[in-house]
ROMAR-908643 format. One record per residue: residue in one letter; x negated, y, z of N, C-alpha, C in turn. Coordinates in steps of 0.001 Angstrom, whole numbers, plus 500000, padded with zeros to 6 digits. Layout:
N
AXYZXYZXYZ;...
END
This chain:
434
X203789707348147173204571706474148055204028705056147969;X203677704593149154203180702833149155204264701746149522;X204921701528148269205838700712148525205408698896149013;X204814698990149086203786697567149279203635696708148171;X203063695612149018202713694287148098202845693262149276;X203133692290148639203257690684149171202965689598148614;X202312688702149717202112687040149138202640686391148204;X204316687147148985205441685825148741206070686805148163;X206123685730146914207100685971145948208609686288145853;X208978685926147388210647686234147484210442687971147801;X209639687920148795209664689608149256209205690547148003;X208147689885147157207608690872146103208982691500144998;X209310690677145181210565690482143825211295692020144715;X211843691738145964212381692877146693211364694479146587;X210494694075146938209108695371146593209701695715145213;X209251695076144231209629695954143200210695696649142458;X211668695713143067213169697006143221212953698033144102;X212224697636145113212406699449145979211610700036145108;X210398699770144705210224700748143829210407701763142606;X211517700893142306212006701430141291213334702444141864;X213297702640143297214230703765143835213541704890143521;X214151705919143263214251707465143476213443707325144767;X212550708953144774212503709028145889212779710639146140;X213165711409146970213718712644147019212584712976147101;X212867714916146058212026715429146030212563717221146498;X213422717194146957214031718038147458214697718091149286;X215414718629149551216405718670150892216845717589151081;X216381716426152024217167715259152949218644715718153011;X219085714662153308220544714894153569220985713222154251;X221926713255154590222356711849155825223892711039154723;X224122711784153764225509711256153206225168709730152909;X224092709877152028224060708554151136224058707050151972;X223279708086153431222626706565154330223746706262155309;X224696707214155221226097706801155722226698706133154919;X227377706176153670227480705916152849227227704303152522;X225838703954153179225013702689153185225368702203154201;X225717702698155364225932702034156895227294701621156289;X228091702202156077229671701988156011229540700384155241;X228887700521153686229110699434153238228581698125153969;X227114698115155009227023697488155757228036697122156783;X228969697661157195229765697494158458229052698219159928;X228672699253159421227617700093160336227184699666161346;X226093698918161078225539698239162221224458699483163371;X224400700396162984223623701675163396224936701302165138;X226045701071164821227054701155165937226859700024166543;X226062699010166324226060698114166982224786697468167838;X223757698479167736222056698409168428222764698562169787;X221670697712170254221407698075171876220426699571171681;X220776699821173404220110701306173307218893701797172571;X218816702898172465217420703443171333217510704194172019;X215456704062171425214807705475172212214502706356170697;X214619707447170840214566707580169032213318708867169246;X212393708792168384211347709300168740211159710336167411;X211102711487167347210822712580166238209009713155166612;X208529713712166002207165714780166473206380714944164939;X205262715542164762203985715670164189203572714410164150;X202435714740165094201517713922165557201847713115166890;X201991711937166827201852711534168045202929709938168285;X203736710657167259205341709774167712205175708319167332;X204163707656166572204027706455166842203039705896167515;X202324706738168397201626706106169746202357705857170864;X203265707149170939204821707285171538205346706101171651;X205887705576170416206593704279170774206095703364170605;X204801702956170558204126702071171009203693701735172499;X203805703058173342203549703319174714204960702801174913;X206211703007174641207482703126174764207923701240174672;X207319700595173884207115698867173124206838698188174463;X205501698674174517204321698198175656205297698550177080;X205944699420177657206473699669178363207764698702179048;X208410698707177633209900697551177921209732696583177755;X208610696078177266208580694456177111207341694365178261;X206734694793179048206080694586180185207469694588181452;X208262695221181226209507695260181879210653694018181401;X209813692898181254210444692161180717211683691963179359;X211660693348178847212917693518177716212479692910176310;X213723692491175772213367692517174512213742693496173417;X212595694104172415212388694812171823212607695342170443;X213474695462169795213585696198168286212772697135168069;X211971696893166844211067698523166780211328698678165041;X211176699773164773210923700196163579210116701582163705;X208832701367162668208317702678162532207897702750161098;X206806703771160883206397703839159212205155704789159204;X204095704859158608204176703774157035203963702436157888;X204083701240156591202666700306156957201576700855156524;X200662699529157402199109699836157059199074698782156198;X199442697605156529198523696198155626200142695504154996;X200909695138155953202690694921155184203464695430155509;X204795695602154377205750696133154808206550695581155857;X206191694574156114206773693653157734206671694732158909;X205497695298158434205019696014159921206425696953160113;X207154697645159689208171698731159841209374698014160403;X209270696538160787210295696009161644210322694908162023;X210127695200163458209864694315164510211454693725165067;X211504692612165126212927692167165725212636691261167027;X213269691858168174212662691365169819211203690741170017;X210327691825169326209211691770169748208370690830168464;X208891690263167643208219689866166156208495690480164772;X207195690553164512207528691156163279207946690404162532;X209135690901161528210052690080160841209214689720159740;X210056687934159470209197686647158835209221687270157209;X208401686968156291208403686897155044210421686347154585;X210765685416154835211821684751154555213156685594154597;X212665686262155882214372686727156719214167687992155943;X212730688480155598212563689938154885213264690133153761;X213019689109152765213526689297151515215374689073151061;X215379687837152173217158687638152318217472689251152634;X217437689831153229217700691120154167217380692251153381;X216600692342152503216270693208151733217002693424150218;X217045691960150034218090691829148788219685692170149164;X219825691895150559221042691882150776221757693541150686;X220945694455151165220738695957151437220494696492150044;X219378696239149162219427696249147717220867696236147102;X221315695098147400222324694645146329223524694969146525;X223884695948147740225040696167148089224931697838147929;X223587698274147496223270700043147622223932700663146309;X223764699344145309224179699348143881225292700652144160;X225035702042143116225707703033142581225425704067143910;X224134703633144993224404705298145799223222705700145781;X222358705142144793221137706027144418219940706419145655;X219970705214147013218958705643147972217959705828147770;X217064706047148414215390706381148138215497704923149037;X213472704924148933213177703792149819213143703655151209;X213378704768152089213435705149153325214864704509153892;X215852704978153011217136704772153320217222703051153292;X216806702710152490216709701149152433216483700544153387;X215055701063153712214402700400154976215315700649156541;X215620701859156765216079702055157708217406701109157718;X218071700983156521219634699990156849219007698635156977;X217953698517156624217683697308156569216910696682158021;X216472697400158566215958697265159985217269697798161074;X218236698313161009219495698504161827220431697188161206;X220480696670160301220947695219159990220530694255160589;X219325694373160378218204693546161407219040692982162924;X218698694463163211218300694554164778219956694417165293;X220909694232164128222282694257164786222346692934164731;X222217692143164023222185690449164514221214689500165445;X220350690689165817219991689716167208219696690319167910;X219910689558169274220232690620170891218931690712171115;X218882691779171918217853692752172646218193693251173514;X217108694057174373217884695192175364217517696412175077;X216806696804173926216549698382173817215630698009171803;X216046699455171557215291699656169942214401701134170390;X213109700701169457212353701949169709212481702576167752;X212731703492167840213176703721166565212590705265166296;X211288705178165526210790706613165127210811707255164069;X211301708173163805211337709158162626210599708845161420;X211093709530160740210280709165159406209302710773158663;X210047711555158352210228713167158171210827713730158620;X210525714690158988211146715517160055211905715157161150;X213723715439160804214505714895161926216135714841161400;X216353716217161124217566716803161151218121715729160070;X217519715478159053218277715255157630216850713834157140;X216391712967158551215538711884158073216615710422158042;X216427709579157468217669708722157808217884708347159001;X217019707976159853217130707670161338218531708095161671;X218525709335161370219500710465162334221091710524161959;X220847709118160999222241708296161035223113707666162309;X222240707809163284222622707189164806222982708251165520;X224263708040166429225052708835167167224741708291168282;X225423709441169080225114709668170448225601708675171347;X226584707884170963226493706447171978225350705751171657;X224761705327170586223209704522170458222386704907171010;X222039706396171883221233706539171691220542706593173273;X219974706074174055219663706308175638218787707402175629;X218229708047174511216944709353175402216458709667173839;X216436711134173531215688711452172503214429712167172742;X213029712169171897211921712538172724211271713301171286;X210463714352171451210086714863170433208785715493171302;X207417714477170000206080714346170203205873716046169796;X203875715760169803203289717245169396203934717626167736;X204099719396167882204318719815166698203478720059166011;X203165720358164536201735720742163876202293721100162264;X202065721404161362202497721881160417202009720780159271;X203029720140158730202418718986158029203990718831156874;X203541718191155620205009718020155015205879719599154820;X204895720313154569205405721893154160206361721759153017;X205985721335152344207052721371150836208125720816151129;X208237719987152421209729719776152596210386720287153743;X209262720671154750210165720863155976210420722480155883;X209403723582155221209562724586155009209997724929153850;X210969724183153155211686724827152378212786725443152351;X212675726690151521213303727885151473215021727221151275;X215786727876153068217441727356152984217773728424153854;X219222728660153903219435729851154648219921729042156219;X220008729972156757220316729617158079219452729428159134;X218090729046158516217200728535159755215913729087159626;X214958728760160751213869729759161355213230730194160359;X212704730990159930211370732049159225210433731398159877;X209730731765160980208789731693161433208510729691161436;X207163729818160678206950728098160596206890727279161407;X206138727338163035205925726395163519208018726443164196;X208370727369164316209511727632164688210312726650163766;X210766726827162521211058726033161560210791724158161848;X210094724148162153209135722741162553210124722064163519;X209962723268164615210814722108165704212153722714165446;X212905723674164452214138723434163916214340721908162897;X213831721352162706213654720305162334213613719378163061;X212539719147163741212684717879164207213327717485165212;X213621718853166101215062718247166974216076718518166324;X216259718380165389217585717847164802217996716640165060;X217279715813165949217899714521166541218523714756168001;X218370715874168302219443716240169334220473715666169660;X221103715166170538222576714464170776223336715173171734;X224773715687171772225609715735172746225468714861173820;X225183715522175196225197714135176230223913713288176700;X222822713393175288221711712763175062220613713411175979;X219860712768176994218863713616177363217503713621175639;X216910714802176331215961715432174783215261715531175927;X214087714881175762212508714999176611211433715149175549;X210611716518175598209974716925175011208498717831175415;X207511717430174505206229717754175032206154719290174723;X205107720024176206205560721448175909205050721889174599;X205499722970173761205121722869172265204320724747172690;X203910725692171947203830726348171196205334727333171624;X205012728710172111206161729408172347207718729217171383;X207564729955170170208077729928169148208861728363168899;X208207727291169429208724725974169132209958725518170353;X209162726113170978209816725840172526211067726380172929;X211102727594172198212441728483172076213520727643171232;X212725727118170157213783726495169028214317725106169661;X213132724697170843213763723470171225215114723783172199;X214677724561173127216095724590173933216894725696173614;X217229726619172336218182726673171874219232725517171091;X218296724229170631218702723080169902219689722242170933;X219185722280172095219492721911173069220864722434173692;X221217723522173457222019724054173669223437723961173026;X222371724404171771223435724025170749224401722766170171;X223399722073170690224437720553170086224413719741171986;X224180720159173247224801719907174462223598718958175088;X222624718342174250221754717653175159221175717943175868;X220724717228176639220344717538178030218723717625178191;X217979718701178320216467719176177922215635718767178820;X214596718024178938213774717869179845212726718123179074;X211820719531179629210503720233178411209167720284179802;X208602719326179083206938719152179794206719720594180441;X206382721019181615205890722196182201207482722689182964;X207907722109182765209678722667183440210279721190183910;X210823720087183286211468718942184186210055717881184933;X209112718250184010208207717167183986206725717578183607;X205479717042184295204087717333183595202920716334183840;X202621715865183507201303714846183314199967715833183334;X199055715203183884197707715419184102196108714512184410;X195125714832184219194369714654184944193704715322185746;X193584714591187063193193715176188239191977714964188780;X190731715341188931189499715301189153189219714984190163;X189214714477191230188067714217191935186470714403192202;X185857713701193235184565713453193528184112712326192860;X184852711032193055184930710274192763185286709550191721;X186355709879191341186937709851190020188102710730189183;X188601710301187952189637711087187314190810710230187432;X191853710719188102193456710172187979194252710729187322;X195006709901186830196041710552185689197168710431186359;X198075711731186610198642711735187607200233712679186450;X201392712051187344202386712116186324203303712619187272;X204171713909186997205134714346188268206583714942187449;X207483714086188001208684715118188066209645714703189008;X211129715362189015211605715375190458211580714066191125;X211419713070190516211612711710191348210368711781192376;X209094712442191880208054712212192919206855712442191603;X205657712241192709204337711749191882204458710069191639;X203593709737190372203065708533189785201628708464189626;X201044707866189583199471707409189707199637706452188539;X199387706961187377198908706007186264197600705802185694;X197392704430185005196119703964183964195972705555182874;X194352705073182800194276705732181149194840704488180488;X195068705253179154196158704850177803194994703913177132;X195245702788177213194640701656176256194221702562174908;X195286702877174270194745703993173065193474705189173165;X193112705108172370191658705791172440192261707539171990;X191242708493172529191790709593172734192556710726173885;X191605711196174132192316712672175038193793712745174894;X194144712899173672195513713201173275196633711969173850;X196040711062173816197040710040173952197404709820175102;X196679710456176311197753710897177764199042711530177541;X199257712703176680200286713247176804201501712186175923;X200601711531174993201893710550174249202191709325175320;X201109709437176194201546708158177424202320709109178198;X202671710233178429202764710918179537204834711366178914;X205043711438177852206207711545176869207044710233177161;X206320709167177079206993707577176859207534707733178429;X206694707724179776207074707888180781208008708688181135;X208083709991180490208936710710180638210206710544180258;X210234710284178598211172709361178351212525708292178940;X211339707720179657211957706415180577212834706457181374;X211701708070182307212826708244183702213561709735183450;X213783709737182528215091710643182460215904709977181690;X216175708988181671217365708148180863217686707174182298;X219207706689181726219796705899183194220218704632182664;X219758704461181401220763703567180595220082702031181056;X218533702242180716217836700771180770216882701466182071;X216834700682183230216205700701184356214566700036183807;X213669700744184402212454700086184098211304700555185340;X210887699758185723210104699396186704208610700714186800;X207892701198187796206748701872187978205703701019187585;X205504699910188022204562698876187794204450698252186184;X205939698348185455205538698129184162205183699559183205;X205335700268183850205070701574182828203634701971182998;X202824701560184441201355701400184228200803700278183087;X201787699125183720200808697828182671201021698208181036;X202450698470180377202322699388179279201331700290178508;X201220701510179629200189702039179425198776701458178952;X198296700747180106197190700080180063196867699055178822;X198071698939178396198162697661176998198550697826176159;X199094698769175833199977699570174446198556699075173339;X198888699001172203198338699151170830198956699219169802;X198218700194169081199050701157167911197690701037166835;X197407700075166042196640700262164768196099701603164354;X194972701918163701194735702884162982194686704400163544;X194703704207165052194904705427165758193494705581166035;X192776706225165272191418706292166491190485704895167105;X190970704061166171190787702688166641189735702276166632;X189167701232167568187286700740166958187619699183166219;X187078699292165259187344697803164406186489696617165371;X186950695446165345186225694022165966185526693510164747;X184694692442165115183869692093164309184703691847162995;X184318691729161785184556690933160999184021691964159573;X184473691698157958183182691834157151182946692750157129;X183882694066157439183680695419157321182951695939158493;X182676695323159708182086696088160956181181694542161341;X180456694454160516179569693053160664178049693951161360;X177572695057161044176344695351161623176139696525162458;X177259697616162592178072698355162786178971699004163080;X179315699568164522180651699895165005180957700983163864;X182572700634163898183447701210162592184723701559163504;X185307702874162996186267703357164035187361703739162911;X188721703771162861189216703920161583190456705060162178;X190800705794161556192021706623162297192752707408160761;X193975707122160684195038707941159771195343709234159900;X195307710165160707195162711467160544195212712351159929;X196043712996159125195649713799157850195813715191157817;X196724715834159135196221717080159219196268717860160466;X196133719482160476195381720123161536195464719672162844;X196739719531163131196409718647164601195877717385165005;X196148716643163720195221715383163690193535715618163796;X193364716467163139191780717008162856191105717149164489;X192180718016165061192070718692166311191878717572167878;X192425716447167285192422715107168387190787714643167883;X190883714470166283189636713258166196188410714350166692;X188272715664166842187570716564167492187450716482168702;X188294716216169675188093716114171181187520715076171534;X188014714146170332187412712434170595185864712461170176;X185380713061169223184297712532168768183331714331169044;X183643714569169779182626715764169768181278715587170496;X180630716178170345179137715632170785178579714600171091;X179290713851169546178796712601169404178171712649167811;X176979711755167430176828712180166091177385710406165338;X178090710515164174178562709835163512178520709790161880;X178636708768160900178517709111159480180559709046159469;X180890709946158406182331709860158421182472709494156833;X183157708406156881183737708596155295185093708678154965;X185290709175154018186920710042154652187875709893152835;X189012709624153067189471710017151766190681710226151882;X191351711301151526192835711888151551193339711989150237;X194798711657150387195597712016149172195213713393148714;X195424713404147462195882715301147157196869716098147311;X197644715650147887198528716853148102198292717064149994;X197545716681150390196626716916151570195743717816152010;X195382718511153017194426719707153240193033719126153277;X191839719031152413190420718363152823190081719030154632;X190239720417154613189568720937155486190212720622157409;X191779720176156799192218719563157960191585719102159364;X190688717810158767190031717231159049188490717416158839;X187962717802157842186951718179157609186104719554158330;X186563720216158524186401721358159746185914721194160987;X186981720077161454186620720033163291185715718924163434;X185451718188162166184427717225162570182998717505161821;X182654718526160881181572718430160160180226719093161004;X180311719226162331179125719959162800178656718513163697;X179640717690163928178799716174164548178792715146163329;X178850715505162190178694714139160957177105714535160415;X176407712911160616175261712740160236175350713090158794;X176509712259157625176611712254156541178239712324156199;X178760712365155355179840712251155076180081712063153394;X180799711109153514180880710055152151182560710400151708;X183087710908150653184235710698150147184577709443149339;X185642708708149845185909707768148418187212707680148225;X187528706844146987189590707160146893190152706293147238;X191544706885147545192677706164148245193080705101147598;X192851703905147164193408702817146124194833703269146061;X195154703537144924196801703262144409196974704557144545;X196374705976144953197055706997145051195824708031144472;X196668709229143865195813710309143452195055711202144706;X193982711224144851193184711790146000192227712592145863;X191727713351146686190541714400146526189022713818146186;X188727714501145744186985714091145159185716714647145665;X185037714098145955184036714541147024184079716343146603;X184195716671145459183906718374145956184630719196146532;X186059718205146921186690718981147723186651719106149312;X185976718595149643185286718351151135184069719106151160;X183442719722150083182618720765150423181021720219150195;X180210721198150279178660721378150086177850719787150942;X177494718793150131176884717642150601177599716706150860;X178224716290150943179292715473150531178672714201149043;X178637713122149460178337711889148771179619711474148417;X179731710216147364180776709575146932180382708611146674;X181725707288147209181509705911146980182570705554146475;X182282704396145119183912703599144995185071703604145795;X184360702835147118185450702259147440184421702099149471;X185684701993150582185166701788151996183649700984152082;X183988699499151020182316699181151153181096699672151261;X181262700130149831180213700854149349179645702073149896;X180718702594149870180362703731151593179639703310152671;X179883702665153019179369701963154445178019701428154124;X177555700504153267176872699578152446175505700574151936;X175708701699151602174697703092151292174485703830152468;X174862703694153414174418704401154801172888703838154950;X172368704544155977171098704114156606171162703748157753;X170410702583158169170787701574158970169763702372160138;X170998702752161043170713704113162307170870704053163399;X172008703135163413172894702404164418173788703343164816;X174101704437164166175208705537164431176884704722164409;X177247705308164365178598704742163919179186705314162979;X180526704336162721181132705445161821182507705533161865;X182983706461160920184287706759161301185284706939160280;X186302705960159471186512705860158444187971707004158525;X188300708034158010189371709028158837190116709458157042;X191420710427157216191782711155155959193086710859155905;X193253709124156046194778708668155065195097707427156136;X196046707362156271196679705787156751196530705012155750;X196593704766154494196574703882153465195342703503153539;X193959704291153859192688704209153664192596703658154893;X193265703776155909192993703014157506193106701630157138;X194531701595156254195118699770156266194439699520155384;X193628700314154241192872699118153351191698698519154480;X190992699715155152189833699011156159189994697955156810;X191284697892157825192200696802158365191971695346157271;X192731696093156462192665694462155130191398694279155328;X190410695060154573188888694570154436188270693325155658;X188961694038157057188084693604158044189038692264158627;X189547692220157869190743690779158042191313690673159445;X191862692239159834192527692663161296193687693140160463;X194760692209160321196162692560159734197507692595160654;X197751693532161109198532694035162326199433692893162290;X199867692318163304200992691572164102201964691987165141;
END
């Protein structure tokens, strides 16, 4: 767990009490973070509308498309997502700034010091502490994404008046030890299990707009749907995004009952990231709550940015001679995007994943276009060692040195495995998200 680090000494002091939280190592559950709202004066009841975003892969490009969207629509914006890459600031944005060093630590101590005797983890913290936030200053909408899973993540402390539209990104099998653990009542079958999970943010009343999944998933979604009354809108049935070929060119073309749309490609890099542009849109216009414009959901599109996705680094010390591309990714469906993106292209990859991570995840769909491939470790966390990535495989300290032992080819490269290993690159290259 990367509980962070800070400059400032008021926020650090807060860092190292969260760290010294528990962190669950068993079955989520919602008591404690109720429990936490109450003593707050449940400010979860007092957000302007939320878009609340669950998935795999995908759900924080999602609401970054979703960011880019309402504040091109002139709104102002609450966001919370997770991890950070470079500070823990990044996990909460208040009308469109990320919250100050100052207001962090007042706010953090305040949530700290009132948790005294309910034993939260650090999730629970954060989340009261960004719905505290976002309840003392006005906005017109919160983009608010999952953390694990759904059913039992703290998010899913928010009821169905908060909530204008629930949306659930691509599924993929990730976080097994918690989401497939052995409980009675619910799916056998895994990917099934998966989206018994993560629409567990389902709402009575709530429209649920969701990307088409995987049979087995798809069943679990609109039985979920059923079951707790929300209202289903499933990619290939209310709604479907595409590209459309031409002579001339490719249009990305977006349809459901309101009509066709003619949208931008997704500022975000990646094949995949149409359908997470194509979700946010969807999103939008099946909710009635916050009106938002055709013209801002192109410029959105077109301007969204989401760190560490597939990203190409700008100059600075780490990409000084050298395009450098950095992406967090850590398993099969992640593997399966940086594959569409980088295929018959040749690249050096240097890659480093936690251990309790799949090497081959990622290592699979990209090792027939890697010139070389360099393992190095995750600072601050226990991680795999070049022999677990397989036959040829080099090892470096640390991102430098990796890079720094290449042969000067003019290939590129592609720093992939871990989000932690994305935001150290970020740090390195003195691109510290805002």
């Amino acid at each position: 767990m990367d509980f962070g680090t800070s400059d400032d000494a008021r926020v650090q002091a807060q860092l190292d009490r969260l760290s010294e939280l528990s962190v669950p190592q068993g079955r989520f559950g919602l008591e404690t973070i109720r429990a936490l709202m109450d003593r707050l004066d449940n400010p979860h009841r007092k957000l302007p509308p939320v878009f609340h975003v669950a998935g795999t892969n995908g759900k924080g490009s999602t609401c970054a498309f979703l960011r880019a969207i309402l504040e091109a629509d002139g709104k102002r914006v609450h966001v919370t997502t997770s991890p950070h890459l470079v500070r823990y600031n990044e996990r909460i944005r208040v009308a469109g700034e990320l919250i100050s060093d100052e207001a962090l630590a007042a706010l953090l101590k305040e949530v700290l010091d009132v948790s005294e005797g309910l034993g939260p983890s650090f999730f629970e913290i954060t989340i009261a502490a960004a719905f505290l936030a976002f309840s003392r200053t006005p906005a017109d909408a919160c983009v608010v994404e999952v953390g694990l899973g759904g059913r039992f993540d703290a998010t899913n402390v928010l009821e169905p008046e908060a909530v204008a539209v629930s949306g659930i990104a691509a599924l993929g099998l990730d976080h097994e030890r918690f989401l497939l653990a052995p409980e009675d009542g619910v799916p056998a079958e895994p990917m099934a299990r998966i989206a018994f999970e993560k629409v567990g943010i389902a709402k009575s009343g709530v429209p649920l707009v969701a990307l088409g999944q995987v049979e087995e998933a798809k069943r679990e979604i609109a039985s979920a749907a059923k079951r707790t009354g929300a209202i289903l809108h499933l990619r290939g049935q209310s709604w479907a995004n595409h590209r459309a070929k031409t002579d001339r060119q490719t249009r990305h073309i977006y349809t459901d009952a309101q009509g066709d749309v003619e949208l931008p490609e997704p500022n975000l890099a990646g094949p995949h990231q149409l359908e997470n542009a194509g979700l946010a849109t969807a999103m939008l216009r099946h909710q009635d709550t916050i009106p938002v414009s055709t013209d801002a959901i192109r410029e959105g599109i077109r301007t969204a940015d989401w760190p560490a996705r597939n990203q190409k680094l700008g100059p600075g010390p780490l990409a000084e001679k050298r395009a450098v591309w950095i992406d967090g990714g850590h398993n099969p469906s992640a593997g399966k995007a940086l594959e569409d993106s980088w295929a018959y292209e040749r690249f050096h990859l240097v890659i480093g994943m936690l251990a309790n991570k799949n090497p081959a995840a990622i290592i699979n769909p990209l090792r027939r276009w890697c010139e070389s491939i360099t393992a190095v470790p995750v600072s601050g966390h226990e991680s795999h060692s070049a022999e677990a990535f397989g036959a040829g495989v080099t090892s470096a300290a640390d991102v430098q040195s990796a890079i720094a032992q290449l042969p000067e080819d003019g290939l590129p490269v592609l720093i992939a495995g871990s989000l932690y290993l994305a935001g150290e690159a970020l740090r390195l290259n003195d691109e510290i998200p805002d």
